[in-house]
N, C-alpha and C positions, 0 to 999 in steps of 0.2 A: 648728727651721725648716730647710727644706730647696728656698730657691730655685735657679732652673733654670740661672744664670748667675750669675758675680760682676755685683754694679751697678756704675756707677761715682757714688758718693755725695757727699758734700762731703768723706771724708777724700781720698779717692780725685783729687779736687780737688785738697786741700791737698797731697798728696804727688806731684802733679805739677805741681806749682809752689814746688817745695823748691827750686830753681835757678833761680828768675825775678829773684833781686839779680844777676846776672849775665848776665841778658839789656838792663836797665837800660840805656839809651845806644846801644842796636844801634841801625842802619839799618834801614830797613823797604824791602828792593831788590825782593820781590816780593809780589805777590795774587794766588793765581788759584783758579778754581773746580775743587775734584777731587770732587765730589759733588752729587746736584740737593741736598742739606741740610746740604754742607763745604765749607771754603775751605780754602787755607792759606796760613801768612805767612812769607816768608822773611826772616829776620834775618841780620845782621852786625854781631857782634863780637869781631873775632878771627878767627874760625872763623863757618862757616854753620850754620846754626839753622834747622828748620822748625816753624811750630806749625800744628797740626790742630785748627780749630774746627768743630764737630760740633753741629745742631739735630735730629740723627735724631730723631723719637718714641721709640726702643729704645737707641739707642748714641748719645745725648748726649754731649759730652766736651768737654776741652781737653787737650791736654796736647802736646810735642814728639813729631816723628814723624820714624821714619826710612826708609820704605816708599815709594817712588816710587809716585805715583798716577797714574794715567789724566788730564789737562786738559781739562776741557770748556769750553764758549760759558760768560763771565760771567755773571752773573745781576746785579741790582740793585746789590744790597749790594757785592757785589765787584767791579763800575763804580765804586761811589763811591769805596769804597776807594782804588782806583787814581787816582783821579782828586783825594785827598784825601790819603793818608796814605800813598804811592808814595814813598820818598825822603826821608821824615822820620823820627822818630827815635823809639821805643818809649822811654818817662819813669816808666811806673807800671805795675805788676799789683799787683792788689788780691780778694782773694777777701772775699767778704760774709760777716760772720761765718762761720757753720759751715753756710753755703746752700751751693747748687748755683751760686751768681751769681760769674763775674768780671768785673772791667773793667780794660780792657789803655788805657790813657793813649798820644796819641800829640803829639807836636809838631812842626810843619813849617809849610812857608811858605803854606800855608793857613789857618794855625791848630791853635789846642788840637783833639782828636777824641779820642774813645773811643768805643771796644766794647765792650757789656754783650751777654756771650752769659748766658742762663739755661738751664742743664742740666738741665729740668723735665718730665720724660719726652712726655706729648701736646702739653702746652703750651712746649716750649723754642722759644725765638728769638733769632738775633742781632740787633743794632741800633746802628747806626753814629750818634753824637749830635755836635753841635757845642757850641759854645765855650755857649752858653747852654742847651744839654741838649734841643733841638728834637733831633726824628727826621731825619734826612738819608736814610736809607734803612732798612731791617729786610729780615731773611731771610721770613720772614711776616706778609704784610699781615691786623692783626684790626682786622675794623671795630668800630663803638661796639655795633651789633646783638650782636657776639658776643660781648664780655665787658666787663666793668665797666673795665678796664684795657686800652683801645685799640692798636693797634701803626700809629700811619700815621705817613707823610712830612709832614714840618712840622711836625706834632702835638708837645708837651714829652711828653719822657720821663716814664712813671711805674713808681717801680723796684715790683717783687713787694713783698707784705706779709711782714713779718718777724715770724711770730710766737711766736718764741723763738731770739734770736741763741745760746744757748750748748746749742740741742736738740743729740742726738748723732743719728746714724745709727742705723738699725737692727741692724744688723749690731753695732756698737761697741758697743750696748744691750745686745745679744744675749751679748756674752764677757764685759762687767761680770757681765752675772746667771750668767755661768757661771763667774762667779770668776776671771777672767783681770784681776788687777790693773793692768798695764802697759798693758790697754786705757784703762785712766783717764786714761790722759796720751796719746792715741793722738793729738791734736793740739797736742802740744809737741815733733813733731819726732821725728828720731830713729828713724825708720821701719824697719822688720825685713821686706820684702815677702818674697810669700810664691804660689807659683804653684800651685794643688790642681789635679791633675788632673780632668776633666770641669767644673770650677767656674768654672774660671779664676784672675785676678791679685786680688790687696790688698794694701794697704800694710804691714800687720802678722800676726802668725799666728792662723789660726786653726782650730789645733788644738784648742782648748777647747771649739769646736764639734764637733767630730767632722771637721771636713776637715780630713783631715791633709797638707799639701803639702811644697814643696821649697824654699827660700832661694832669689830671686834677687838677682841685684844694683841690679837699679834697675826700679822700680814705671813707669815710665812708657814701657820697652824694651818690660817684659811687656803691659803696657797696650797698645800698641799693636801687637803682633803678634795678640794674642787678639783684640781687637776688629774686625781687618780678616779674621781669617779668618772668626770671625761673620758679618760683613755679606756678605762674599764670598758666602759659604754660601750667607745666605737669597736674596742677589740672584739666586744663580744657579736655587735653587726656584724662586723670583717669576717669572723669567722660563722655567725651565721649564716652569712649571703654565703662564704664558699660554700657549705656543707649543704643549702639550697640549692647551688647552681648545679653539683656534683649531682645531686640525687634525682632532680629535672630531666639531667640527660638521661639518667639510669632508664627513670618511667616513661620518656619520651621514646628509648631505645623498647619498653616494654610494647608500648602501645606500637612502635610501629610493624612492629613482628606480629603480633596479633592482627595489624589487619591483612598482614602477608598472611596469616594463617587461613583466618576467614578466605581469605581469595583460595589457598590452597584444596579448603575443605569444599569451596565452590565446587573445584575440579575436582574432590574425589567422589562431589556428589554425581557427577557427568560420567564418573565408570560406565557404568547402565549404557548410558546413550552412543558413549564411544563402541564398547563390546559391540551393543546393535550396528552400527555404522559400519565398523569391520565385516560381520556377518552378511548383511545385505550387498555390501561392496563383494565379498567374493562370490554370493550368488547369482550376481549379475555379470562379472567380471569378466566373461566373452561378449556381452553386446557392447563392453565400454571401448569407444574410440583409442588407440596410443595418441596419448599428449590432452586428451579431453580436459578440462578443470573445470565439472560437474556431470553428476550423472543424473538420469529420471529414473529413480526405483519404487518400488512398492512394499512397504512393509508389511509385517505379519499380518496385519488386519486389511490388507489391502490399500492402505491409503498409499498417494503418493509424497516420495519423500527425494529431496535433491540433495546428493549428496559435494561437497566442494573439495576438491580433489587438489593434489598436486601436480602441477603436469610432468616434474620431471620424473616421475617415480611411476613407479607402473602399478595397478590396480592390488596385485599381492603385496607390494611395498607398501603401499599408502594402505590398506587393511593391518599390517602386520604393526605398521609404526599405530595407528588406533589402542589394537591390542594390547601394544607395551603401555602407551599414556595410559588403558584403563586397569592391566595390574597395578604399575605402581602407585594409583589412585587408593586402589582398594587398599595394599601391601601399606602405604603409611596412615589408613584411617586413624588407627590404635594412637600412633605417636603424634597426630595432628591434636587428636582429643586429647592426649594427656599434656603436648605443651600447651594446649591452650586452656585448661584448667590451671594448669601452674604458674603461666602467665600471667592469667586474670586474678587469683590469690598474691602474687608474688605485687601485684599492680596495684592491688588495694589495700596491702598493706606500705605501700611505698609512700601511697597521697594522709596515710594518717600517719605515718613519721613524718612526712612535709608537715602536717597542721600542729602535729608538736613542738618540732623545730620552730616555727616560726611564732609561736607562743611559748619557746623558755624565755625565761626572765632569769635565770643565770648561766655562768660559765657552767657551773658544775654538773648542772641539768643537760646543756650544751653535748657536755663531753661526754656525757653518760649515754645517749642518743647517739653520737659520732658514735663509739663504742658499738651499740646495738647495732648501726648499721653497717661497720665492720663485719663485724660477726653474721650478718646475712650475706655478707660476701657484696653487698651492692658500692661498696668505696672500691674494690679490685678491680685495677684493670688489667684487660682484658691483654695476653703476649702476643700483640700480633703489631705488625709492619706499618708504617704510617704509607696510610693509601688515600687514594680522590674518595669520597666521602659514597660520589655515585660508582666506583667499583670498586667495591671494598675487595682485599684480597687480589686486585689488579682483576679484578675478574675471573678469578678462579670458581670455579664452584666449589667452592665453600663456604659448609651449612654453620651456623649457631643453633645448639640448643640449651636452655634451661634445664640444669639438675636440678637435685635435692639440696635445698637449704642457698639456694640459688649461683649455685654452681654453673659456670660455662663451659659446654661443652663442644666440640670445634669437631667436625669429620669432611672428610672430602669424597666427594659424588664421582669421582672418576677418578684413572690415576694420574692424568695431569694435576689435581688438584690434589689427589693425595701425596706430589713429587711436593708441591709449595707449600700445601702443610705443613711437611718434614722440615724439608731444608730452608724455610724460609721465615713462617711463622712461626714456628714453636719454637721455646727456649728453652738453654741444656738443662733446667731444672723443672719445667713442665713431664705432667704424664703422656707418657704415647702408649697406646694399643693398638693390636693387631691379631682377630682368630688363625691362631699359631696352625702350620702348614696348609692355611686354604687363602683365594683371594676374598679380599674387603676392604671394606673403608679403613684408611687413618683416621686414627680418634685422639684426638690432645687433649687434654686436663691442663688449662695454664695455672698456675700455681703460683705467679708474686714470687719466685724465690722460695719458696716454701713448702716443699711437696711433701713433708713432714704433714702438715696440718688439714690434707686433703680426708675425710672422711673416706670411708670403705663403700659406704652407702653410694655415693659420687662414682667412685672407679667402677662400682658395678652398674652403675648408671650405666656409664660411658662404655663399657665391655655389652650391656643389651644393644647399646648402639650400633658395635663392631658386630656384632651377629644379624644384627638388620639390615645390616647393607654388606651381608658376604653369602656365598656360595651356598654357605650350611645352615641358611637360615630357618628349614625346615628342619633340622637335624634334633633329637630330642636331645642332647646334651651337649653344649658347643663350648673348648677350650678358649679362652681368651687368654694373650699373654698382654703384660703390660709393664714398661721401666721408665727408667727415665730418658729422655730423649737423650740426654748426651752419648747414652751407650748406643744409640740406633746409629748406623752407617749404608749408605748410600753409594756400591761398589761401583767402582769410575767406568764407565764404557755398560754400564747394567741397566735394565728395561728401565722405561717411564713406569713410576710407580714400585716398584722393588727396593728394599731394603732387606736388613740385615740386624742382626739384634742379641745382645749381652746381658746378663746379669737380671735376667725376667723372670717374674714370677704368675703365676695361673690362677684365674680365673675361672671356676667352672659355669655357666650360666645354660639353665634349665629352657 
């Protein structure tokens, strides 16, 4: 057999709890939480004491520790605690036969308590019981739905099924059959721990398996340095892979806009072509058939040129529809170049926060990086409606763009889309803008909650935006107003696209 880690089994148990007649009569001075699935308890007697109870799914345990942990916010369990067993006095440890089960006895001016932690790898939990064995709290609430053996408050305790108090471990199993006699009394005591490199800590040796390790002196020192660099470890993966996956999407979202861009800047390079197409169409536009769909023309230089026509639309229509494709070509060149500079900046620094991330070699490095990535706005999501992935916005035309400091900025292309903007995407604490007495795009600023922390730089962003796509966009000085949405209203029986607006402040943009 050749597992990936030492377990911590029920010897493993037993031999950290070789020194619990001497915890007997401590004081119980403190509870706190040093994990979403540890506590620890600080004893006195004599000398201070910590014990480490542990419901991990992978790194179950109990045992003394001597590793300063991190304190978090209580949880349940360890409210009651405190609120129960703070100041009274540890009477009993008791492991369950040859289980993974202890229960640590308390007495105090509340009453008898104990705690039944079970070290049962998916299924471990602790639970705090009173003087007649009801639930006062558990680290894991299982309802009656999820197993035959409930975990709730008030509910009486019902201990695991014991279905052979004197089974061994595996591992113990393991060096009997390999002839290691001294494993046969591996729970009388008397423990020989034993540290294998890549394996980890056990209470005895086992070299008859083939790990051959190093003597230490106390199973529960090792025990807890090994287990903490573990969980370190994986926590610090866990949270690399998410702050990975997070920032994937962001640059995957970068790149695909970018190539929407590319395609856009295709068509604003076609202005020219379309302009000509228009003009040739209406100087032909008495030899052309009604319902034709193509015509033979000749351009400026005489060549012939076919143009592909609509048929339902008549020759001034289809010229005039040209026209507009090729202003609003020219009309967004400026804003195509400039998100596409800020794209492809905003992109390349995204894949060297990737390649740092995934070469920290600690937390602290970790969170200092999460941090910076905050701070570029790229962890912010974005206030908008959970939509099919292929029409985002349900199909509204509405645009994303990239601000300053990678701000999102949201507008809508018509006022159907400026109606779902308002009232559907945005949220009452996002920015809204609108050039005050003319028509234009909605413009959002989503904000997280936090329209405090929006940059000025951003709002004027998003206020050039609202002058790009309104009435006044030629106008040499164009008033932007902008609040927050909750003041915007949407009068009942009022045009598609109209609203109404409170407590705004101006914008002048040149």
């Amino acid at each position: 057999m050749t597992p990936r880690t030492a377990p911590f089994d029920a010897l493993c148990l037993a031999a950290s709890l070789a020194d619990a007649p001497k915890w007997l009569g401590a004081r119980v001075q403190k509870v706190v939480q040093v994990a979403e699935d540890a506590l620890a308890v600080n004893l006195y007697a004599g000398e201070s004491l910590w014990l480490l109870v542990s419901w991990n799914p992978r790194f179950a345990r109990l045992h003394p520790t001597w590793i300063r942990r991190e304190r978090l916010d209580p949880k349940t369990l360890v409210e009651a605690m405190r609120a129960r067993v703070e100041d009274g006095r540890l009477v009993g440890v008791e492991q369950m036969g040859r289980d993974r089960v202890v229960v640590l006895s308390f007495e105090g001016e509340h009453g008898p308590h104990r705690l039944v932690v079970e070290m049962m790898g998916k299924h471990s939990n602790a639970a705090l019981l009173d003087a007649g064995d009801r639930i006062v709290a558990c680290a894991k609430h299982v309802g009656r739905s999820q197993s035959r053996r409930p975990m709730l408050a008030g509910q009486p305790y019902v201990p695991p099924p014991v279905f052979d108090a004197e089974a061994l471990p595996p591992l113990v199993k393991a060096l009997i059959g390999a002839g290691d006699e001294a494993a046969t009394r591996a729970f009388e005591g008397g423990f020989q721990p034993t540290m294998v490199p890549g394996f980890g800590p056990y209470p005895v040796s086992l070299d008859a398996l083939g790990f051959i390790g190093r003597p230490v002196p106390s199973y529960p020192r090792a025990a807890d340095g090994w287990f903490f660099e573990l969980e370190t470890s994986e926590g610090l993966e866990a949270e690399r892979s998410a702050l990975v996956s997070q920032l994937e999407r962001v640059a995957l979202a970068r790149e695909v806009a970018l190539h929407d861009l590319a395609q856009a800047e295709g068509n604003a390079m076609r202005a020219g072509q379309w302009t000509r197409q228009g003009e040739l169409l209406l100087a032909y536009a008495n030899s052309i058939p009604k319902g034709a769909d193509r015509a033979e023309v000749w351009d400026y230089d005489g060549n012939p040129v076919t143009l592909s026509l609509d048929p339902e639309l008549t020759p001034l229509e289809q010229a005039q529809k040209w026209f507009t494709r090729a202003k609003r070509a020219k009309e967004g060149r400026g804003e195509l170049e400039t998100q596409r500079l800020r794209l492809t900046e905003d992109l390349a620094h995204l894949r060297a926060y990737l390649s740092q991330i995934r070469h920290a070699e600690d937390r602290a490095t970790l969170l200092q990086l999460r941090a910076e990535a905050a701070s570029k706005r790229w962890l912010l999501k974005a206030s908008q409606v959970a939509t099919n992935e292929e029409r985002p916005y349900q199909g509204h035309r509405i645009r994303e763009l990239l601000g300053p400091g990678g701000a999102v900025v949201l507008y809508g292309e018509n006022a159907t889309a400026n109606d779902y903007l308002t009232t559907r995407v945005a949220r009452p604490n996002d920015w809204w803008l609108h050039v005050r007495g003319a028509v234009s795009a909605h413009v959002v600023v989503p904000t997280a909650n936090h329209p405090e922390r929006t940059p000025i730089e951003v709002l004027r962003f998003a206020a050039e935006v609202a002058v790009r796509h309104s009435v006044l966009k030629h106008s040499s000085v164009v008033p932007v107003d902008y609040t927050l949405k909750k003041h915007v209203r949407k009068p009942k029986g009022s045009a598609v696209g109209f609203a109404t607006y409170t407590h705004e402040k101006t914008i002048h943009v040149n």
